[in-house]
C-alpha positions in Angstrom: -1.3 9.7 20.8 -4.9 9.0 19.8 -5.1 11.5 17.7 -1.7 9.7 15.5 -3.0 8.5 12.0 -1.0 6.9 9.5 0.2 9.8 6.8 -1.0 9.2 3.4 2.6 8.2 2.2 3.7 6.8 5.6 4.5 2.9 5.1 3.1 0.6 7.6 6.6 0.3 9.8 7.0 4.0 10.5 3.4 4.9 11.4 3.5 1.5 14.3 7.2 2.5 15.2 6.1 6.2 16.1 2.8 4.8 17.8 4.7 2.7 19.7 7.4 5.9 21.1 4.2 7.5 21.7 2.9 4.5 23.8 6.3 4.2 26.1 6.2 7.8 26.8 2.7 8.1 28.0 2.8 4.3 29.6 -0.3 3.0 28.0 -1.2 -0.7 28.4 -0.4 -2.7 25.8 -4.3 -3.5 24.9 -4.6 0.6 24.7 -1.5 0.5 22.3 -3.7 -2.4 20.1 -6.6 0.1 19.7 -4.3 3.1 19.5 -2.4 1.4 16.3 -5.7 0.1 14.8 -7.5 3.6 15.1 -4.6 5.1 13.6 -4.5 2.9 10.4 -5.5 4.0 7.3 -8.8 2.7 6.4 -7.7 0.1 3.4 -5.0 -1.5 5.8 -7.4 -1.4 8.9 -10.0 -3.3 6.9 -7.8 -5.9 6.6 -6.6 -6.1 10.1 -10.3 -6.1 11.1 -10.7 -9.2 8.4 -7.8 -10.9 10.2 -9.0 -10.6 14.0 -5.8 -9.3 14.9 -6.0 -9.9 19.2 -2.4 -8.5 19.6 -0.4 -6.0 18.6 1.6 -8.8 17.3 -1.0 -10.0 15.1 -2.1 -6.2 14.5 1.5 -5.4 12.6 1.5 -8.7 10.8 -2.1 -8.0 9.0 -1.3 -4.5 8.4 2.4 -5.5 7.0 0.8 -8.3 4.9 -2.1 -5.5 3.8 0.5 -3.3 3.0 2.9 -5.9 0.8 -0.7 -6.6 -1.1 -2.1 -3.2 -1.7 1.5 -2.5 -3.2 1.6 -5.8 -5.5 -1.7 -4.7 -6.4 -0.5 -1.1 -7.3 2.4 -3.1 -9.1 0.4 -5.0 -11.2 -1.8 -2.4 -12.1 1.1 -0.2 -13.4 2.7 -3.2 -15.4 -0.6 -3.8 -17.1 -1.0 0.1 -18.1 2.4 -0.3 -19.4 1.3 -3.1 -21.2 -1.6 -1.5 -22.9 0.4 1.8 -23.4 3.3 -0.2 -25.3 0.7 -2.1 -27.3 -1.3 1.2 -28.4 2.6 2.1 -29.5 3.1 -0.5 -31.5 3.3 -0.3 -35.1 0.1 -1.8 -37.1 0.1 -3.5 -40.5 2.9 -5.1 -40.5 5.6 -2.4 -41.5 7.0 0.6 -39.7 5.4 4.5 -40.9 7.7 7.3 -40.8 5.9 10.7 -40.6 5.5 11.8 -44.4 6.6 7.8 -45.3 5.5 5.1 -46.7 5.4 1.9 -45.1 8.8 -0.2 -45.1 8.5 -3.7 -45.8 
């Protein structure tokens, strides 16, 4: 069970879920579970559980749920604004729309 990280795709839910399985079949004390989960975490989500003094594995899966639910709106808005910038680049310049071997068309 110590050895349990989070996988590099694994979401939040899944990685505490299995920790916790872990946990009942060994019979760890619940404060063991708390430094179980938060040595397992990956290292962007456990820096914000650190951030948020998590004291219980209560307050341990709410931080890593709300770190989670950021680093994806991040991720989100990241991709929207390289969409942005890709559509942009796309768009036509000077006012017309060019035609490989065309003139512009007014």
């Amino acid at each position: 069970m110590w050895q349990r990280v989070q996988g590099a795709s694994e979401n939040v839910d899944s990685y505490i879920t299995s920790v916790k399985k872990l946990a009942k079949v060994v019979g760890i004390e619940v404060e063991q579970l708390r430094y179980a989960l938060q040595r397992g975490l990956c290292s962007q989500i456990l820096a914000h559980v650190i951030q948020a003094h998590a004291t219980t594995v209560e307050d341990l899966v709410i931080a890593a749920c709300v770190a989670e639910a950021a680093s994806l709106a991040i991720a989100t808005a990241q991709t929207d604004a390289l969409m942005d910038h890709v559509v942009a680049e796309l768009q036509p310049t000077g006012g017309g729309v060019q035609h490989a071997g065309t003139t512009d068309i007014h």
